[in-house]
C-alpha positions in Angstrom: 13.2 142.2 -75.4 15.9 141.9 -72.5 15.2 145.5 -72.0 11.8 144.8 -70.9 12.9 141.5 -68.5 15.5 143.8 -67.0 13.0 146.9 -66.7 9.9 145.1 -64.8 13.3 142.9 -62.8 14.4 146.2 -61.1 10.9 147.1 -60.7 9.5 144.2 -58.5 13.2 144.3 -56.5 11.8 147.9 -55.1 12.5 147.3 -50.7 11.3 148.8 -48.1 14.3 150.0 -46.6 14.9 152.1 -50.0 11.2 153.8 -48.7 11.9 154.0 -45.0 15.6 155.7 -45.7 13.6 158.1 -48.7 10.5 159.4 -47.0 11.0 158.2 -43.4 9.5 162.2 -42.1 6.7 161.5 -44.4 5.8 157.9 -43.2 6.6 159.2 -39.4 3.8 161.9 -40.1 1.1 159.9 -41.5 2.0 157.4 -39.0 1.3 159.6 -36.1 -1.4 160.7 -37.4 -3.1 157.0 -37.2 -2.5 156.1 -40.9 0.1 152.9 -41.3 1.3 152.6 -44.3 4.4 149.9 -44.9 3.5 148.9 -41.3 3.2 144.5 -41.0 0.9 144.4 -38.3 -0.9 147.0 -35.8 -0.1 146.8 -32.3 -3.0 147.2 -30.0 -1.6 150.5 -28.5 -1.5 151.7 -32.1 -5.1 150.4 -32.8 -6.4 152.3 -29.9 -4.2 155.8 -30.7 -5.9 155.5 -34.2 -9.7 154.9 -33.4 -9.3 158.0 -30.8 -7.3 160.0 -33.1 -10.3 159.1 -35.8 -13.0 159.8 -33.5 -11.9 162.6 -32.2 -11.3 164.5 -35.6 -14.7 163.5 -36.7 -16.9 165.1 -33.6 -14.6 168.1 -34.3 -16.0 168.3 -37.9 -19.5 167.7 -36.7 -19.4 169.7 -34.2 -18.0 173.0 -36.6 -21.0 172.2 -38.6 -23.3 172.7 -35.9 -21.8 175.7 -34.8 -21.9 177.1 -38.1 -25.7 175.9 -38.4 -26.1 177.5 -34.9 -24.3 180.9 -36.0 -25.8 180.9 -39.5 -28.0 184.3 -38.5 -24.4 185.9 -37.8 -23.0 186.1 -41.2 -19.5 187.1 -40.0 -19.1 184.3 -37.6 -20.6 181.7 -40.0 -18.2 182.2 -42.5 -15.3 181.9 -40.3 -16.7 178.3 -39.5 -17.4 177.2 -42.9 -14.0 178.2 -44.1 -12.4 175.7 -41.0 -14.9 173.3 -42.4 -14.1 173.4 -45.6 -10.4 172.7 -44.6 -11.7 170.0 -42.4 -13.4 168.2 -45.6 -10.3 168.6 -47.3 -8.7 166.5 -44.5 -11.5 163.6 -44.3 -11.1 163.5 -48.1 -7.3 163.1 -47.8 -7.5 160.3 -44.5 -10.2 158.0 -46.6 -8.1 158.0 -49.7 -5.0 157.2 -47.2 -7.6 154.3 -46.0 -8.3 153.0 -49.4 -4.6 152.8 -50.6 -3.5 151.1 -47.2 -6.3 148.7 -47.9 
């Protein structure tokens, strides 16, 4: 039984500085690349950077389906743009699961 207290003791004392010091290029990454994670509050430079950064990855993913919807005669070119679109999905997939954990 006081293998259990101890156990679930050690794992509520987990700090942040234990994170920062383990995956600081990780954090810096998704951090400059609008997602904050173990971040208190959002400045209002930050908010900004992250709403453009958003926005413009977004009219990028639109606008490869429309050029593969406008090249979809040209079989060649259309498959290039899907494949960059599939990628893209990939991405969108990865940044609202990133969203829902931060939530």
């Amino acid at each position: 039984m006081e293998y259990v207290q101890n156990k679930s003791k050690t794992e509520v004392s987990c700090d942040k500085e234990l994170n920062q010091s383990r995956f600081k290029t990780l954090l810096y990454f998704l951090r400059l690349g609008g997602i904050p994670l173990q971040i208190k509050s959002l400045s209002k430079l930050q908010t900004l950077y992250k709403t453009v950064c958003v926005v413009c990855y977004y009219s990028t993913y639109v606008c490869g389906f429309m050029d593969t919807f406008v090249h979809r005669h040209d079989l060649s070119e259309a498959v290039k743009k899907l494949r960059i679109n599939f990628a893209m999905s990939l991405v969108a997939w990865m940044h609202f699961s990133l969203r829902y954990v931060t939530r």
